[in-house]
DRENDO-1510 file (C-alpha; in Angstrom, 1 decimal, always signed):
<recs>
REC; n; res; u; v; w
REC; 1; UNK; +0.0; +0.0; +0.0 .
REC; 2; UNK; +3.0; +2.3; +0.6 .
REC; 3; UNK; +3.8; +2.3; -3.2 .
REC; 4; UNK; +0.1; +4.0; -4.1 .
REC; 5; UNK; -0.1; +7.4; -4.8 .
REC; 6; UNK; -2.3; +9.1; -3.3 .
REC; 7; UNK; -3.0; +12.8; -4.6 .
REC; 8; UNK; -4.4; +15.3; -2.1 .
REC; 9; UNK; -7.1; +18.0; -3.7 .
REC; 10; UNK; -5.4; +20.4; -2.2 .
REC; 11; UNK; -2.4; +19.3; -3.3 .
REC; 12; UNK; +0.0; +21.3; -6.5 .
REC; 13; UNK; -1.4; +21.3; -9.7 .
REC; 14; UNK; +0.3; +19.2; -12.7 .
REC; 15; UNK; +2.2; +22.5; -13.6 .
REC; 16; UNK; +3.4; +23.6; -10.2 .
REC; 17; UNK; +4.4; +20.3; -9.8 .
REC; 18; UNK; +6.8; +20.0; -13.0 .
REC; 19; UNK; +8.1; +23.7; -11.9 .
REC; 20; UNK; +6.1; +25.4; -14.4 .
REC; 21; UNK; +4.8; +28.4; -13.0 .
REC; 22; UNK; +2.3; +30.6; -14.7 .
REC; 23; UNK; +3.3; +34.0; -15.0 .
REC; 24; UNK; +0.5; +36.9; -15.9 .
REC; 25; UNK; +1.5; +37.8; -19.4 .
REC; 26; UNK; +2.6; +41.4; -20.6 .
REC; 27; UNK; +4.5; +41.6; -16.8 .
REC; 28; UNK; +7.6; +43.5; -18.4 .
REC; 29; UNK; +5.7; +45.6; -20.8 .
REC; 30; UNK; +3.8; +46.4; -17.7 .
REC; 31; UNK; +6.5; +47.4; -15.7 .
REC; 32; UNK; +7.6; +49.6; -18.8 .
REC; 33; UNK; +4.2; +51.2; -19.2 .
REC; 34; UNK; +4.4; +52.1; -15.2 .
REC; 35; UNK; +8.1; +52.7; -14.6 .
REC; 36; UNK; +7.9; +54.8; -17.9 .
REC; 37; UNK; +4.9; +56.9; -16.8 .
REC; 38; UNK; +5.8; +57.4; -13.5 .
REC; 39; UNK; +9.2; +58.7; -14.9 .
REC; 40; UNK; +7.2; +60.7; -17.4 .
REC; 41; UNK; +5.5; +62.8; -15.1 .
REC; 42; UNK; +8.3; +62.8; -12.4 .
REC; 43; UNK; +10.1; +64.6; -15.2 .
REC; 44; UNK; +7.6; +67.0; -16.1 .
REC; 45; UNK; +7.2; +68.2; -12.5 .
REC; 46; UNK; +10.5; +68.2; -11.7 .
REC; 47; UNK; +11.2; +70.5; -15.0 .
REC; 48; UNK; +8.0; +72.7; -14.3 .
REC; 49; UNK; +8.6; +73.5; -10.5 .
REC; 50; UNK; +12.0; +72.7; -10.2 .
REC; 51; UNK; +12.8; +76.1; -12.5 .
REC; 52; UNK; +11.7; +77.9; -9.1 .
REC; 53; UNK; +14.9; +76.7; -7.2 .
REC; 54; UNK; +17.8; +75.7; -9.6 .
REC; 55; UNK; +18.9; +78.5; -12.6 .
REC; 56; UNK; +20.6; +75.0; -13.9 .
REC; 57; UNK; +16.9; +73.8; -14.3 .
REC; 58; UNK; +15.6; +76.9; -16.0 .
REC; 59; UNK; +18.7; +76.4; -19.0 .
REC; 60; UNK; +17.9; +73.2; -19.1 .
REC; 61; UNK; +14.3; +73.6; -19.4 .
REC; 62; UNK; +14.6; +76.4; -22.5 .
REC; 63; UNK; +16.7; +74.0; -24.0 .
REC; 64; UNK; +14.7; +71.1; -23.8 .
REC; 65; UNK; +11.3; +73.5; -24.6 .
REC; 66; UNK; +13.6; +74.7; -28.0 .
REC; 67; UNK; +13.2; +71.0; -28.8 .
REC; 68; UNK; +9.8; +70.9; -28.8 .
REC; 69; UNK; +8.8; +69.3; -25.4 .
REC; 70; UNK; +6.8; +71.6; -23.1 .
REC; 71; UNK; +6.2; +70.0; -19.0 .
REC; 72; UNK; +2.8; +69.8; -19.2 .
REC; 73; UNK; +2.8; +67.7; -22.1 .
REC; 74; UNK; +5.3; +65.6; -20.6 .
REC; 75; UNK; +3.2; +65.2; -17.1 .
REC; 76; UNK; +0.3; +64.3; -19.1 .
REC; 77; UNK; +1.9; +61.7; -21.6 .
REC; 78; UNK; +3.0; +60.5; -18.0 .
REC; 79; UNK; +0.1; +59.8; -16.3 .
REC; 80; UNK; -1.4; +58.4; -19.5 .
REC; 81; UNK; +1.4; +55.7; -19.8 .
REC; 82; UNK; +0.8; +55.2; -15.9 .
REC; 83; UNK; -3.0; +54.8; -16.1 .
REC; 84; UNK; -2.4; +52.8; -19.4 .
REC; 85; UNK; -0.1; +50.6; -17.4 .
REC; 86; UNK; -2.2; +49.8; -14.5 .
REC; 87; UNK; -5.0; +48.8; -17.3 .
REC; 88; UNK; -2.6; +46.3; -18.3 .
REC; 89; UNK; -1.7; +45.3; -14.9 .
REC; 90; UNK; -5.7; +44.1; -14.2 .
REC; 91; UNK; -5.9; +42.4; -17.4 .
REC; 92; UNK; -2.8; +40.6; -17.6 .
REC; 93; UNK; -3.7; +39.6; -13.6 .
REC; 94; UNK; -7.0; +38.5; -14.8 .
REC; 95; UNK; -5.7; +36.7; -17.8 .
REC; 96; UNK; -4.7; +33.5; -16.3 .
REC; 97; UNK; -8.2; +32.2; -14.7 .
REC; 98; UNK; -9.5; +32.8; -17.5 .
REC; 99; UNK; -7.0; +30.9; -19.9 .
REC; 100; UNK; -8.7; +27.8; -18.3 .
REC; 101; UNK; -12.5; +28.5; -18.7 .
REC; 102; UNK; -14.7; +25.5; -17.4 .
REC; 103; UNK; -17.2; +23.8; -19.5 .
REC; 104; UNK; -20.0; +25.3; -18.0 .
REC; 105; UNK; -19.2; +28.6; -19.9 .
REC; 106; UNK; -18.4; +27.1; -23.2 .
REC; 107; UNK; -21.8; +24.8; -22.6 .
REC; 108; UNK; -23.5; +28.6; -22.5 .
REC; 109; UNK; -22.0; +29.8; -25.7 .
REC; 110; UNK; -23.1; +26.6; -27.2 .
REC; 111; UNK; -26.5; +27.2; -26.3 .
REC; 112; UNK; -26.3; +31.0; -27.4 .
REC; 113; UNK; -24.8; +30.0; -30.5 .
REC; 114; UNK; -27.5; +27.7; -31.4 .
REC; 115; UNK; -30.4; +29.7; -30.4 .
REC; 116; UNK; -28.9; +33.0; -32.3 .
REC; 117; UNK; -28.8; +30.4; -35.5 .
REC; 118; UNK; -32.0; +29.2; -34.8 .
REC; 119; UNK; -33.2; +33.1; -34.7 .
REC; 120; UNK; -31.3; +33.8; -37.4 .
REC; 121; UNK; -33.2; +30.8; -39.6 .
REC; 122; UNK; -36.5; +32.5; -38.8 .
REC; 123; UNK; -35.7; +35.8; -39.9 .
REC; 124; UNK; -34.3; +34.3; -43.4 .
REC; 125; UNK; -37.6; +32.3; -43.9 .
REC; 126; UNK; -39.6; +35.7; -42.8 .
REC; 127; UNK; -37.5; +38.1; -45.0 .
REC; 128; UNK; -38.0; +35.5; -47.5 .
REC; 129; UNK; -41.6; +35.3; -47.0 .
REC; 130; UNK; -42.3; +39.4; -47.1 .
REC; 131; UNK; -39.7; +39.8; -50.0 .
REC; 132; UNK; -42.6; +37.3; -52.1 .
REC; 133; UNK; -45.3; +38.7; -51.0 .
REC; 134; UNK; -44.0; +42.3; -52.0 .
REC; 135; UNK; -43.1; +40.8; -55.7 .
REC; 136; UNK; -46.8; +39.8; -55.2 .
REC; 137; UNK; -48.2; +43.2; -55.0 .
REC; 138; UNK; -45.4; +44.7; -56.8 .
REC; 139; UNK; -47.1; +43.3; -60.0 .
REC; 140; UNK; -50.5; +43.9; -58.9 .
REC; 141; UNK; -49.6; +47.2; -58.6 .
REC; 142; UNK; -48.1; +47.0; -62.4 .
REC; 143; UNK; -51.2; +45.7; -63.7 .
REC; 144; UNK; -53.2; +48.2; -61.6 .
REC; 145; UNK; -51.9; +50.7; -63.5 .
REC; 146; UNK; -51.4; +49.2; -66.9 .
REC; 147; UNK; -55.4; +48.3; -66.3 .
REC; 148; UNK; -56.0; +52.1; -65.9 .
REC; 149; UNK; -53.5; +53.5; -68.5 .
</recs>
């Protein structure tokens, strides 16, 4: 009985136990998008108020604002890449239950798929249906008129 295996529900899953681990996907483009932002508009306040307390900032700042780039802009690409970044933080966390979607769901798409063809059946039959009846009065209409002409 000692040679049995026994596995424990609670026990590691097949991929923990062959040392896979399941990493959320996009992490490093995540940590770009936040590290980035955050740098971003660390930048663009530093270079907006900083000018108050440094004359080395205030060169730095005309030269840098001869090149094209004003602080604001820079505080607001920032905080975009930041909020962009913590987008893809909740998706990329919420990617991996969802990689492994149980039957039930895919059961319930089933039956949605069926019924939308079964709905779609109908209204092919139904168009059909009006589209001969409008031929119908289409050329009672015709010989309406060739009657009175």
């Amino acid at each position: 009985m000692a040679d049995k295996k026994h596995k424990h529900p609670l026990g590691p899953s097949n991929a923990q136990s062959k040392g896979q681990h399941q990493k959320p996907r996009g992490g490093f483009y995540t940590f770009l998008l936040l590290t980035g932002g955050l740098a971003s508009t660390a930048l663009g306040a530093g270079a907006a108020f900083g000018s108050e307390y440094s004359w080395q900032l205030v060169k730095l700042g005309r030269i840098v604002h001869g090149a094209g780039v004003q602080n604001g802009t820079l505080m607001m690409g920032g905080l975009i890449l930041f909020g962009i970044g913590l987008l893809s933080r909740k998706f990329s966390l919420n990617a991996g239950p969802q990689a492994a979607a149980p039957a039930r769901k895919d059961r319930t798409l089933e039956t949605l798929s069926e019924t939308v063809q079964r709905d779609l059946l109908q209204l092919k039959s139904t168009l059909f249906q009006l589209s001969e009846e409008l031929s119908g009065l289409t050329e009672a209409q015709e010989a309406l008129v060739q009657a009175q002409a």
